[in-house]
C-alpha positions in Angstrom: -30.3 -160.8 -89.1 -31.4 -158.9 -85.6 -31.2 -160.7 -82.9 -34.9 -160.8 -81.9 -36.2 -161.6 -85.3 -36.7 -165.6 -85.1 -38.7 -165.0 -82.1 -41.1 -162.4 -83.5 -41.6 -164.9 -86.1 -42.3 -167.9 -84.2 -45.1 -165.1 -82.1 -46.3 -164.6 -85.8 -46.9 -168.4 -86.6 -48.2 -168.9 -83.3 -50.8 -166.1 -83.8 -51.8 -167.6 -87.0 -52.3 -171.1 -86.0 -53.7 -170.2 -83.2 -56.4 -168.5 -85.9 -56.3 -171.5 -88.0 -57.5 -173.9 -85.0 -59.9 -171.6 -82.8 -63.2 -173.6 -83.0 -66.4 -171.7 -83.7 -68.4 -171.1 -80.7 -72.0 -171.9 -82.0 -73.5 -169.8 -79.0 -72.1 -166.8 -79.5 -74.3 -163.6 -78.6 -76.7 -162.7 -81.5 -75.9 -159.2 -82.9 -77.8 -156.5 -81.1 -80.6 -155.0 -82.5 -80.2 -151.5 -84.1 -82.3 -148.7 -85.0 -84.2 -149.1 -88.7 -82.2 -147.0 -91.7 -82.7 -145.8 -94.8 -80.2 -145.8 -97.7 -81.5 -142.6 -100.2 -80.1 -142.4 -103.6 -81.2 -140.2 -106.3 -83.3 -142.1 -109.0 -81.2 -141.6 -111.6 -78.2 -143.1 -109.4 -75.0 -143.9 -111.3 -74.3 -148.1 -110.9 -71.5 -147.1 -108.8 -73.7 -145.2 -106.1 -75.5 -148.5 -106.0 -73.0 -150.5 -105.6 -71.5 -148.5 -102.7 -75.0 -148.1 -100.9 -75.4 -152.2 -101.3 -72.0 -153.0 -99.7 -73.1 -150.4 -97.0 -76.0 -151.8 -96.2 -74.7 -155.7 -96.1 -72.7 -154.0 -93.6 -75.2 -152.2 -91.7 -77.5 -155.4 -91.7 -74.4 -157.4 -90.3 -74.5 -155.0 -87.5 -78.2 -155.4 -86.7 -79.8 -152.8 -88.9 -83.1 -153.0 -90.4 -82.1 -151.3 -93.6 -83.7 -150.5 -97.0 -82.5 -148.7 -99.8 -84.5 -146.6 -102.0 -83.8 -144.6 -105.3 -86.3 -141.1 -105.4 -85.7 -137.1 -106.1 -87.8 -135.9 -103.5 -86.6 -136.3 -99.7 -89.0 -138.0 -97.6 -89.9 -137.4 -93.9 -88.7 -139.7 -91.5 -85.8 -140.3 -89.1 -82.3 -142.5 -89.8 -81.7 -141.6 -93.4 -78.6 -142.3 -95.0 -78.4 -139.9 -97.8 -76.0 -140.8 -100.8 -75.5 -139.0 -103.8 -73.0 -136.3 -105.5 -72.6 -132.9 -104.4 -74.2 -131.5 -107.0 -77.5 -133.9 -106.7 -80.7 -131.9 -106.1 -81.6 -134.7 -103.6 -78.3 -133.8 -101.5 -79.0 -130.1 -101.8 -82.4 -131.3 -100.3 -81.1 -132.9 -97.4 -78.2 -130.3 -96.7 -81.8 -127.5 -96.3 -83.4 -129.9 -94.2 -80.9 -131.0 -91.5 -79.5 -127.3 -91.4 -76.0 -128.6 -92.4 -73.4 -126.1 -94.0 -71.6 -127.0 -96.8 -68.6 -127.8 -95.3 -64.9 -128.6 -97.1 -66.1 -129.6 -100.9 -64.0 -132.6 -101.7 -61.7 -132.7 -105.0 -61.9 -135.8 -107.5 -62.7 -139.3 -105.7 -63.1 -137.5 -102.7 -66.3 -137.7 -100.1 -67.5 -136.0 -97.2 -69.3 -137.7 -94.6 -71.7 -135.7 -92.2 -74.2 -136.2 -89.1 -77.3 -134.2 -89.1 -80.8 -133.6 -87.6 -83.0 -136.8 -87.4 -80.2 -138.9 -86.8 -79.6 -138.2 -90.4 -76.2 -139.1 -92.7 -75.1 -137.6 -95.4 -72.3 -139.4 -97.9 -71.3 -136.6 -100.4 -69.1 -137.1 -103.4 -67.5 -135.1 -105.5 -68.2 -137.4 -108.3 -70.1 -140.6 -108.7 -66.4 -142.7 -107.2 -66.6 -139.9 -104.3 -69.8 -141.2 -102.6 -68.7 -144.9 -103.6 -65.8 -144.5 -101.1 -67.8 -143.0 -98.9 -69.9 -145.7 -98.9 -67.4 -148.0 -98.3 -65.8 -145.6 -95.5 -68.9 -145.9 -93.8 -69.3 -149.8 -94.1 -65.6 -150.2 -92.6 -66.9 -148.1 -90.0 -70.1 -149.6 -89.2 -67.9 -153.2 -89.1 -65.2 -152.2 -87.1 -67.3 -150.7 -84.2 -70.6 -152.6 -84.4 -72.6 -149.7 -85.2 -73.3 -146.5 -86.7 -71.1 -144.7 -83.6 -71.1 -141.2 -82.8 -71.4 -137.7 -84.4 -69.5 -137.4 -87.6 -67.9 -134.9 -89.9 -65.4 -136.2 -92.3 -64.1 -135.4 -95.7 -61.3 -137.4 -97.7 -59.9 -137.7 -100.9 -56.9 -139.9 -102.5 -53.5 -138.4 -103.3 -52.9 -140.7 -106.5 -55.0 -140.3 -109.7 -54.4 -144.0 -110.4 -53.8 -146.2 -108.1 -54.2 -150.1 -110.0 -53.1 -153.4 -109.6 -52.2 -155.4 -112.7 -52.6 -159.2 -114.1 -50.6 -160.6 -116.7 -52.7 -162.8 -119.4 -49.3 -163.9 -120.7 -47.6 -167.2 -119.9 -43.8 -168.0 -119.1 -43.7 -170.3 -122.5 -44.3 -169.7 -126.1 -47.5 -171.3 -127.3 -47.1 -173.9 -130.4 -46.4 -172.3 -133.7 -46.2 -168.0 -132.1 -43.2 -166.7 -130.2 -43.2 -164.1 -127.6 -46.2 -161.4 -126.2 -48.3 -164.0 -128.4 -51.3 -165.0 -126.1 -54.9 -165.4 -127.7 -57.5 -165.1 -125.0 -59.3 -168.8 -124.7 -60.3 -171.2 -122.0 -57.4 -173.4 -122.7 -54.8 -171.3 -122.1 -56.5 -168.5 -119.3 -59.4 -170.8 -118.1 -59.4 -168.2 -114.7 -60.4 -165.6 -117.2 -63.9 -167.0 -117.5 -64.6 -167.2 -113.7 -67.2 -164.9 -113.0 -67.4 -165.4 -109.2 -63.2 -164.9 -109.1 -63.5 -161.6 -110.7 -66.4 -160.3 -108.7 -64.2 -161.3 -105.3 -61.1 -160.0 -107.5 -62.7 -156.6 -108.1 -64.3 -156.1 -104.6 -60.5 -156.4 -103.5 -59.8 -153.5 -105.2 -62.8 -151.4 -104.6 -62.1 -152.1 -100.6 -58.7 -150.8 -101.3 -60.0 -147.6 -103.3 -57.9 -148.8 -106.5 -59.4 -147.3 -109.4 -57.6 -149.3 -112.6 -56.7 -152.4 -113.5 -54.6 -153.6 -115.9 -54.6 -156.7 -118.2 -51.3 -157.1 -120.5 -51.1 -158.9 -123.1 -49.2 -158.5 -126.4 -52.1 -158.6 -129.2 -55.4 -158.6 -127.3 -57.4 -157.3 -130.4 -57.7 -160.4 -132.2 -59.7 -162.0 -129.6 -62.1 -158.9 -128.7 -63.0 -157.4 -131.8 -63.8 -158.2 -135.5 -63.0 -156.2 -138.5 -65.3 -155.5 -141.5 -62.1 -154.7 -143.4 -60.0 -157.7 -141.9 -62.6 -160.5 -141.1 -59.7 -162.9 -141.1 -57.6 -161.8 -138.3 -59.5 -162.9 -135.4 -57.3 -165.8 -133.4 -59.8 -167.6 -131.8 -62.8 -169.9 -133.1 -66.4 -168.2 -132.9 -67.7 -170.1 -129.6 -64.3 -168.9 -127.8 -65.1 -165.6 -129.4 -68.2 -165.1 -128.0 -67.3 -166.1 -124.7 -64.3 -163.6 -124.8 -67.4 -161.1 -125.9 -69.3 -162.1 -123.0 -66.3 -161.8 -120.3 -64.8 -158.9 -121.4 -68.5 -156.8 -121.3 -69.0 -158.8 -118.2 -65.5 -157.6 -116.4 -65.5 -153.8 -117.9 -69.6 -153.2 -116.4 -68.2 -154.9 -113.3 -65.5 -152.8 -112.9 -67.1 -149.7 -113.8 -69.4 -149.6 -111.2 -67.0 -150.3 -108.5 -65.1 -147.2 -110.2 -62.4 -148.9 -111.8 -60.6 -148.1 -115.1 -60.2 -152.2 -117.0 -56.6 -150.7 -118.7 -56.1 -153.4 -122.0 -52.1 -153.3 -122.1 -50.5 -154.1 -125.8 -47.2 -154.5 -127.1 -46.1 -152.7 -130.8 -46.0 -153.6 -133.7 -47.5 -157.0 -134.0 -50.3 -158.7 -135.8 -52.6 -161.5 -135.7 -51.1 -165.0 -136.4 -54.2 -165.1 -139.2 -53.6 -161.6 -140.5 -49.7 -162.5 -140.6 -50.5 -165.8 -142.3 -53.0 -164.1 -145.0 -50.5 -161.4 -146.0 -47.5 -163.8 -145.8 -45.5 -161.5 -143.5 -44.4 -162.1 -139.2 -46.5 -161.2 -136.6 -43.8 -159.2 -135.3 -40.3 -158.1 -136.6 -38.4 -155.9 -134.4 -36.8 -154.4 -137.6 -39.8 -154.0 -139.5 -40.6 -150.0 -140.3 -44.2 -148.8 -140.2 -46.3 -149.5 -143.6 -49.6 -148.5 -144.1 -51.4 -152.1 -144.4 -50.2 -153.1 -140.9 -50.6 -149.2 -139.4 -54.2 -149.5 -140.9 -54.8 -152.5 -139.7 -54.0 -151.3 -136.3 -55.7 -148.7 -135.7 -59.0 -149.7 -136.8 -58.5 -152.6 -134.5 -57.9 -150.3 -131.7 -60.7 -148.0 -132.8 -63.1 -151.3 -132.7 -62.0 -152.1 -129.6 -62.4 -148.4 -128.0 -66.2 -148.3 -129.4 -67.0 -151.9 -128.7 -66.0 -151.5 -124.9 -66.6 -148.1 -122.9 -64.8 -148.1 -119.3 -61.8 -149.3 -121.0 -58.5 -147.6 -121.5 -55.4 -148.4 -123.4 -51.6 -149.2 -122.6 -49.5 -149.4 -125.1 -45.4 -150.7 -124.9 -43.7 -149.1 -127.8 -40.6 -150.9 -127.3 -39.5 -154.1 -127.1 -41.9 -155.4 -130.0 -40.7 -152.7 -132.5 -36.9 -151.5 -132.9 -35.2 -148.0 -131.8 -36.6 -145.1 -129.9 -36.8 -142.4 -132.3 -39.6 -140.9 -135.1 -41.3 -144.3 -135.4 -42.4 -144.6 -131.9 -43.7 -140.7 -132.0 -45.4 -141.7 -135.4 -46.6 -144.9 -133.9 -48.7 -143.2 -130.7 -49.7 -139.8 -132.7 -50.9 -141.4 -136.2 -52.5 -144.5 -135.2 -52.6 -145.2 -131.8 -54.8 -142.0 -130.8 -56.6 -141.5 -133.7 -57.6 -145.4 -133.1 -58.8 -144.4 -130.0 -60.6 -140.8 -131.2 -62.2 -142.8 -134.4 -63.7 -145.5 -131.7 -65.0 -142.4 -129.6 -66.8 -141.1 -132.3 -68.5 -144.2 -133.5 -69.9 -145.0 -129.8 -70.6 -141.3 -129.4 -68.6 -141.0 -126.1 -67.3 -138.1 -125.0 -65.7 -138.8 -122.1 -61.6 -139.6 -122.9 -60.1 -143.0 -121.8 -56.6 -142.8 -120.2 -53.8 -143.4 -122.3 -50.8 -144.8 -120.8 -47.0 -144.9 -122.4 -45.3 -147.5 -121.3 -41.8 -145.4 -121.0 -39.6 -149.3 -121.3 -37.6 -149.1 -124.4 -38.7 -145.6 -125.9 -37.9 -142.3 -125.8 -40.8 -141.4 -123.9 -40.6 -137.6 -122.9 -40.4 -136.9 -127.0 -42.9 -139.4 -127.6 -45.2 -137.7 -124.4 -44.3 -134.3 -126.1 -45.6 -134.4 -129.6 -48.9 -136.4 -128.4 -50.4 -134.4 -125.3 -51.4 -131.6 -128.5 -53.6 -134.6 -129.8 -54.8 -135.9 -126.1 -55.4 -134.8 -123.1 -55.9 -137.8 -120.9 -52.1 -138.8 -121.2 -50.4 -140.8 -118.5 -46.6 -142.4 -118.6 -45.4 -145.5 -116.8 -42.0 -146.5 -115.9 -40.4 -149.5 -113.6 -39.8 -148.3 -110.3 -37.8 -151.2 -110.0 -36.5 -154.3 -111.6 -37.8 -157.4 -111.6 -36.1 -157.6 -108.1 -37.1 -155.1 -104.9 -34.2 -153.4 -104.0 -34.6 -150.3 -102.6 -37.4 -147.5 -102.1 -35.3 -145.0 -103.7 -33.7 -146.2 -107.3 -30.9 -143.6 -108.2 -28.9 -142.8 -111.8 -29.9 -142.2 -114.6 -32.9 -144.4 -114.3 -34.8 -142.3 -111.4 -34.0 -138.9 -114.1 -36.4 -140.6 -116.4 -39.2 -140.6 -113.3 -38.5 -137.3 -112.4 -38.2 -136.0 -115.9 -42.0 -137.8 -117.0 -43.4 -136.2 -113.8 -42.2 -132.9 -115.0 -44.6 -132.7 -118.3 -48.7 -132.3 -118.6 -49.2 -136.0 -117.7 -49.7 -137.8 -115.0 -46.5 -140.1 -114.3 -47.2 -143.8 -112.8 -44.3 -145.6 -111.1 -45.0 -149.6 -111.8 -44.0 -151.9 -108.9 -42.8 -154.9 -111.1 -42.3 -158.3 -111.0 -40.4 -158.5 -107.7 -39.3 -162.0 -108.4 -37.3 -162.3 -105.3 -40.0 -162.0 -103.3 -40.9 -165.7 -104.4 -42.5 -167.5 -102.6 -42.6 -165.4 -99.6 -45.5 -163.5 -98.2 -44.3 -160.1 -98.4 -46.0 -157.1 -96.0 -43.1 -154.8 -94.5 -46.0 -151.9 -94.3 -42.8 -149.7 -93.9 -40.7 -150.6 -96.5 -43.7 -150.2 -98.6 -45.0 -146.6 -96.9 -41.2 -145.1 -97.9 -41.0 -146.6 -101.4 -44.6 -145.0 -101.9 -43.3 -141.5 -100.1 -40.0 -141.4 -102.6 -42.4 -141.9 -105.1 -44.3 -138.8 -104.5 -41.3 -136.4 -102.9 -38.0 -137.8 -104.9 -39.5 -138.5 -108.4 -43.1 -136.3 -108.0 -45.2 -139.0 -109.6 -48.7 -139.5 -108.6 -49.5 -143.3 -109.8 -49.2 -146.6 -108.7 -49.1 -149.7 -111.2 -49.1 -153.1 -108.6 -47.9 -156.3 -109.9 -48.9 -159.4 -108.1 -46.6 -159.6 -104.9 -46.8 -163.8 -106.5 -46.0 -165.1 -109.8 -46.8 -163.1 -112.5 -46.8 -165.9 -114.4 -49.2 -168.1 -112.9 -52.1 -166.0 -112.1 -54.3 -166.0 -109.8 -52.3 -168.9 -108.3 -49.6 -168.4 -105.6 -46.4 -170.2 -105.1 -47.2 -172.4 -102.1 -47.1 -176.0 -101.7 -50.2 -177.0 -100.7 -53.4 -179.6 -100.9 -55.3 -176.7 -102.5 -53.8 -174.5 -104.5 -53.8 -171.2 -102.9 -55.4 -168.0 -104.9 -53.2 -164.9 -104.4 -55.9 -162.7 -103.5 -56.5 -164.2 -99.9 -52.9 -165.1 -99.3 -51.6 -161.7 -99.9 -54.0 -159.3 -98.9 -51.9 -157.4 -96.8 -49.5 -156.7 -99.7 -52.2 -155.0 -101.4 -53.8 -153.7 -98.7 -50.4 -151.7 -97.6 -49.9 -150.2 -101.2 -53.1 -148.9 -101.5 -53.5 -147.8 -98.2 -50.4 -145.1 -99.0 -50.9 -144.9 -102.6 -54.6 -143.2 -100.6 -52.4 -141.3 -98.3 -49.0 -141.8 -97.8 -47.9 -139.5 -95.5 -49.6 -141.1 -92.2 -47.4 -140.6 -88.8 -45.3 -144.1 -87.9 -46.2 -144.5 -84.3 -50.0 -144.6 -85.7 -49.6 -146.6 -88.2 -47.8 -149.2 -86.2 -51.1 -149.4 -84.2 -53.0 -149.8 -87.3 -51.2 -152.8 -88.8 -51.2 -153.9 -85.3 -55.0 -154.2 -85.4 -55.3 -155.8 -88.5 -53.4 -158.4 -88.3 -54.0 -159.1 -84.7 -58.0 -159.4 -85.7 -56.6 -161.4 -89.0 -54.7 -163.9 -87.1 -57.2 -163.8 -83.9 -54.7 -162.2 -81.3 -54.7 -158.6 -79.9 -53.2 -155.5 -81.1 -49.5 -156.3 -79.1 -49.1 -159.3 -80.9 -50.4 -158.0 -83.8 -47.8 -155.6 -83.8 -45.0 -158.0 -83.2 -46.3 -159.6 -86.4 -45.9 -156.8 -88.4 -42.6 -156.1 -86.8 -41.3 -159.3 -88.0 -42.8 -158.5 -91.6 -40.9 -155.3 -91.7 -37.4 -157.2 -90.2 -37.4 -160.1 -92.2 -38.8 -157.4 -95.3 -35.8 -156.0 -95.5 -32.9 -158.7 -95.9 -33.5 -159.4 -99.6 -33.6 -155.5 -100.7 -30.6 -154.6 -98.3 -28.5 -158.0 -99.9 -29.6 -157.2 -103.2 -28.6 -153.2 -102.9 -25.8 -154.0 -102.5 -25.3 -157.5 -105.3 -27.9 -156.6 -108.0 -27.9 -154.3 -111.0 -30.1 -150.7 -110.7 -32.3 -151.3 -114.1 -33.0 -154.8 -115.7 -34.6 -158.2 -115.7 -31.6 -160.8 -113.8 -30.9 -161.8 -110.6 -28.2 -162.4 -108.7 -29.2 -164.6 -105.9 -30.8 -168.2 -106.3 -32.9 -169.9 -104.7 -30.7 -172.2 -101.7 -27.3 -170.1 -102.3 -24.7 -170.4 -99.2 -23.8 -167.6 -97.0 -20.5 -168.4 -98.7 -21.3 -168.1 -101.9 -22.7 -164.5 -101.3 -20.0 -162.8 -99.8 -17.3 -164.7 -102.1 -19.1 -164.9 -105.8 -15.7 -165.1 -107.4 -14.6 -168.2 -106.2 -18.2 -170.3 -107.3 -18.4 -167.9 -110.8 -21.7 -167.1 -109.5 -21.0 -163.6 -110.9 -20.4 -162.1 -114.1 -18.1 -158.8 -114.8 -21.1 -157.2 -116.1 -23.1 -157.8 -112.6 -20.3 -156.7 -110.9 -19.7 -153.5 -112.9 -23.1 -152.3 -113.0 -23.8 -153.3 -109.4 -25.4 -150.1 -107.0 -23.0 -148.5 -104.6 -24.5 -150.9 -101.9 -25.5 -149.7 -98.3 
C-alpha cells in the first residue's frame, strides 16, 4: 500500500465530516438579481425539449432569473431569449435570421450546439429532440456552477457512445416458493421499490444529468406480469390488482424515461414460461434440454409482440444462454423466428415505425453467428458481453475472452461492453476516476466497442439499497454518485487530458465534501490509490472469465500469499489464474 495513502484518507474523511457538521448559516446573502429570460420552444415541442427547458429554468431561477417559458412558431421581439429547439425547427431557422448567426458545426446524433447572439440572445440547437435536451442541461450546469448566464458562448458537443445505460436487477439472490431460478414475477411483495414513483423520477434525473440514454431492467420472464394474451389468458403470474399496478408503473416509468431520452431496455432470459402457462400445459417453466416446439415458440412471441405494442420507448434484451442448452441452430432460430418477428408483429399493431434496440446478450451463445443471420431481419441490432467478471480486475481483459469483444465490434452492430457485478467492490465506495477513464479508453481503442451497460457499483441484489450499516438504510443513488458520475462522464468523452481532469474531480468533490479544490484532489487521489489494490490483488489471484472469487471478506495477509497451506485455493483457480502484474 503507498506510503501516503492512510493519510490522504484520513484528509478525505476529514473533508467529509467536516461537510456533514457545517451548520447552515441562515443569513447568507440572497441570490442577486438577474436579468428577465425567456425559454422559447416550438409548439409542437417533443416532451423531452420540455423537460430540458424546465430543468434549465429551475436552474436559471436558482440563480436569480425571472424566467418564463413559452411554446410558439413565430419568434417574438424582445431581448434575453433562450431559444430551444432542433436544428431543423422553423422556429430555430427563425432565430438563426434574426440574430445574424451562421450555422456553425452541425452536431451528429445526441449532439447540441450552444450559441450567443444579438439581443443577449441563446440559442440551444439539437440535432435531434435528445440533442437540445443536453443542451439544456449543459446550460443549467453552467448557469449553477457560475451563478449566472456568464459570458459569450459558442459550443457544440456530442457523446462518443450510442448507449451509454445503467442497469437494475428485478431478480433476488433466492428462489421464490414453488419457481427456481430467473423466476421473479413483478409485485409489491417481492420489488415494493418498483412502485415508488418519487424514487424513479430522482432515479431517472440521475441518469439524464449524466447523459445516459438506456436503462435496463432484467428479469427472467417479465411478460407475465406486463401483458395479457387473447390466445393465453392463463399465463399471467400476478393477481389483477397487482396487474394493474404493474400496468400503471411500467407506462408510468417508460413516458418518464422517454422524455428524459432514455431507452427502458426489458432484459429476458430463454426459453422459459409462465409458472401458470407451465402448470396448464403440464410441462417446466424452463428446461435447459428442452428443443424449441411451436406451442412454447408461439407462445413467446406473441407475448413479446404484446409487450412491444403495449409499451413504445421500450426495447428488448434477450440472454439466449443460460436458460436454454448449447450455442448452435437453436439460438439463431430462437432470435430470427420468434424473437424479431415478436418484436416486428408488435410494431405493426401500434403502427410504429421507429425500431426499438435489440440487444444479444453474447453470455453463453454463439453470438457472432447468431448476430450474422439476424442483422438481414433488423437493423437496430446491438451485442453485449461482460467486460469483466463478477470481480473488477483489470481495465484490459485479455485471451480468448477480449477476441469475442473485438470480434462483435467488428460486425454491423453496435457492440456494448457490460460492467458487471463487481462483487468485490462490496461494500466499499468505489470512484478511482482513473481506473475508470482507462477501462472506458480500452474499451473503445483495444476492443472498438461503443457502449456501456453499468451495473450498480452496490449489491445487485438488493436494489436500490446499499451495503452500509446504518440507522437509515442508505439508497445507492446518493451514496455512489460519483461511481456513476465517472462512467458516464467518459462513456460522453473518454479521451479528456489527465492533468485536467484531475482538477475536475478535484472540484467536485471538494464542493461535495465542502473543502476546496486541493483537498478535493487529495480525495480523489486516495480513491484512485486505494481503487486499485483489489484489481491489482485479484490480477494476479482470480480467474479471467467467470462468476467466483478468490478473496473473502476478513482473509489474512497470510493466507493470500500462501493459499496452499489454508486450501483456500483450488487447482482449477490456480490453473486458470491471469499471468498477474
Amino acid at each position: 500500500m503507498p506510503r501516503n495513502l492512510w493519510k490522504l484518507l484520513a484528509t478525505s474523511y476529514f473533508c467529509l465530516s467536516c461537510w456533514l457538521l457545517a451548520p447552515v448559516d441562515a443569513h447568507a446573502a440572497p441570490v442577486p438579481a438577474q436579468p428577465n429570460r425567456t425559454i422559447l420552444l416550438p409548439k409542437s415541442a417533443h416532451a423531452r425539449l420540455r423537460y430540458g427547458a424546465a430543468r434549465l429554468a429551475t436552474a436559471l431561477r436558482a440563480a436569480g432569473y425571472q424566467v418564463k417559458v413559452q411554446q410558439q412558431d413565430k419568434l417574438p421581439g424582445g431581448n434575453g431569449l433562450i431559444v430551444v429547439g432542433r436544428t431543423t425547427d422553423e422556429l430555430l431557422r427563425q432565430a438563426t435570421a434574426a440574430y445574424h448567426l451562421s450555422p456553425g458545426k452541425t452536431p451528429g446524433k445526441e449532439g447540441f450546439s450552444i450559441v450567443s447572439g444579438e439581443k443577449n440572445a441563446l440559442i440551444i440547437a439539437g440535432a435531434d429532440n435528445s440533442g437540445a435536451l443536453y443542451g439544456c442541461l449543459e446550460l443549467a450546469e453552467r448557469v449553477r456552477s457560475q451563478g449566472k448566464i456568464s459570458g459569450s458562448l459558442n459550443l457544440t458537443d456530442q457523446p462518443e457512445m450510442v448507449l451509454r445505460g445503467a442497469c437494475i436487477g428485478v431478480q433476488k439472490p433466492y428462489y421464490l416458493p414453488g419457481r427456481t431460478v430467473y423466476e421473479y414475477p413483478y409485485t409489491p411483495e417481492t420489488f415494493p421499490w418498483l412502485y415508488d414513483k418519487a424514487l424513479w423520477v430522482r432515479y431517472l434525473d440521475l441518469l439524464a444529468d449524466n447523459r445516459m440514454n438506456s436503462l435496463y431492467l432484467w428479469n427472467g420472464h417479465p411478460f407475465a406480469s406486463l401483458v395479457r394474451l387473447k390466445d393465453y389468458p392463463y399465463a399471467v403470474e400476478v393477481d389483477d390488482a397487482t396487474f394493474k399496478k404493474n400496468e400503471e408503473m411500467y407506462h408510468f416509468l417508460t413516458a418518464e424515461a422517454d422524455k428524459r431520452g432514455i431507452w427502458v431496455i426489458q432484459m429476458f432470459y430463454n426459453i422459459i414460461v409462465s409458472k401458470p402457462f407451465a402448470e396448464h400445459h403440464n410441462i417446466k417453466t424452463q428446461d435447459r434440454a428442452r428443443p424449441i416446439v411451436p406451442l412454447i415458440a408461439d407462445y413467446t412471441r406473441k407475448s413479446i409482440a404484446a409487450f412491444v405494442e403495449k409499451y413504445p420507448n421500450v426495447g428488448l434484451m434477450v440472454a439466449l444462454g443460460e436458460a436454454m442448452e448449447g450455442a448452435g441452430q437453436d439460438d439463431v432460430d430462437w432470435f430470427t423466428k420468434t424473437i424479431i418477428p415478436g418484436v416486428l408483429d408488435g410494431l405493426k399493431a401500434a403502427g410504429q415505425t421507429e425500431l426499438p434496440p435489440i440487444v444479444l446478450r453474447a453470455h453463453d451463445t454463439d453470438a457472432p453467428r447468431v448476430i450474422t443471420a439476424a442483422l438481414p431481419l433488423y437493423k437496430n441490432l446491438y451485442t453485449e458481453a461482460k467486460f469483466n467478471g463478477e470481480a473488477l480486475t483489470t481495465y484490459t481483459p485479455r485471451g480468448s475472452w477480449a477476441e469475442l469483444h473485438r470480434t462483435l465490434s467488428g460486425m454491423n452492430s453496435v457492440h456494448i461492453e457490460n460492467v458487471h457485478i463487481l462483487a468485490n467492490l462490496e461494500p466499499f465506495r468505489y470512484g478511482s476516476a482513473d481506473f475508470i477513464q482507462k477501462s472506458v479508453l480500452a474499451m473503445h481503442n483495444t476492443y472498438g466497442a461503443n457502449g456501456l451497460h453499468l451495473y450498480p457499483q452496490a449489491s445487485y441484489w438488493d436494489w436500490p439499497y446499499t451495503a452500509d450499516k446504518a440507522p437509515e438504510r442508505l439508497l445507492q443513488i446518493d451514496r455512489d454518485w460519483l461511481w456513476y458520475k465517472a462512467w458516464s462522464r467518459y462513456a460522453w468523452h473518454a479521451d479528456r487530458p489527465r492533468p485536467a481532469e484531475q482538477t475536475y474531480w478535484g472540484q467536485e468533490l471538494g464542493t461535495m465534501y465542502g473543502c476546496d479544490a486541493t483537498a478535493g484532489k487529495q480525495i480523489m487521489e486516495a480513491y484512485e490509490q486505494a481503487g486499485e489494490i483489489e484489481p491489482k490483488l485479484l490480477r494476479r489471484y482470480g480467474i479471467t472469465d467467470g462468476n467466483r472469487q478468490t478473496l473473502t471478506l476478513g482473509m489474512l495477509m497470510g493466507q493470500l500469499i500462501n493459499p496452499k497451506r489454508y486450501g483456500l485455493f483450488t487447482l482449477l483457480y490456480e490453473s486458470e489464474a491471469p499471468e498477474g502484474r
